[in-house]
C-alpha positions in Angstrom: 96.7 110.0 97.5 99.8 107.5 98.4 102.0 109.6 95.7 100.8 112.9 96.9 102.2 111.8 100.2 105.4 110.6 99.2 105.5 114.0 97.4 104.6 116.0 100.9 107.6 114.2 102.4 110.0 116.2 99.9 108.5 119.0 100.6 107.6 119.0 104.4 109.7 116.1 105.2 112.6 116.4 103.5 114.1 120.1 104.6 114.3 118.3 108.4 115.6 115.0 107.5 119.2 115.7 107.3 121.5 113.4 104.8 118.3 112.7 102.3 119.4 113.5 98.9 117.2 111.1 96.4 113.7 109.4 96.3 111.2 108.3 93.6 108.0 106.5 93.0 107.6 103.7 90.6 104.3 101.8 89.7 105.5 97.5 89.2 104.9 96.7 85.3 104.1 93.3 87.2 101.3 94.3 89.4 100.1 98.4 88.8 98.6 98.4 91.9 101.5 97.6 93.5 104.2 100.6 94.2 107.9 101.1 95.1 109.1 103.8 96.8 112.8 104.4 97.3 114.4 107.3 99.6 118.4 107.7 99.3 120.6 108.7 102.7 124.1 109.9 102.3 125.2 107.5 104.8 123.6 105.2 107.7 123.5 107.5 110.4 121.3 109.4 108.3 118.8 106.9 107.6 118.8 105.6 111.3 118.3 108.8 112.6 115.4 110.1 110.0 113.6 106.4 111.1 113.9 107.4 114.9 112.2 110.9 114.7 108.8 111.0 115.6 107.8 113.3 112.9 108.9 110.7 110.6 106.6 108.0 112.4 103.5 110.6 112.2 104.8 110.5 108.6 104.6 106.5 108.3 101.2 106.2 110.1 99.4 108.4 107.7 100.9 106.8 104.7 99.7 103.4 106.4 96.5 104.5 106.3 96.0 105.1 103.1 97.3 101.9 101.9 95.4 98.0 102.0 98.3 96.3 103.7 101.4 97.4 105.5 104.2 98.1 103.9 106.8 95.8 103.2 110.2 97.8 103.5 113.9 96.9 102.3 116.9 98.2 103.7 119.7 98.4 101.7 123.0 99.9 101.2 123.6 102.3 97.8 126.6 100.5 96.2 127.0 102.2 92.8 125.1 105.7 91.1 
């Protein structure tokens, strides 16, 4: 269910979020129950903005449900492709 929404964000999310232009899913070889997500912004702007949209936090609150514990997220900023 968690990677079926993660998929529903490309396809629903996605087309409104302007600046997203990679994302993936990856189960932890350490810990399989334990996923990471990552979502790619061509710059800042675009990040902050997609974060402050309401859809976005709809979004965020249905994927919280169907996890045990809240997410832990990372911020960071793409330095090399």
């Amino acid at each position: 269910d968690v990677v079926r929404h993660f998929d529903s964000w490309w396809s629903e999310r996605a087309p409104k979020a302007a600046g997203a232009i990679a994302g993936d899913v990856r189960r932890n070889d350490g810990n399989p129950a334990e996923l990471i997500a990552t979502v790619t912004f061509e710059s800042r702007e675009h990040y902050v903005a997609n974060a402050n949209d309401a859809d976005q936090d709809r979004w965020y609150r249905q994927l919280v449900e169907l996890l045990k514990t809240e997410p832990r997220w990372i911020d960071g900023e793409v330095i090399s492709r």
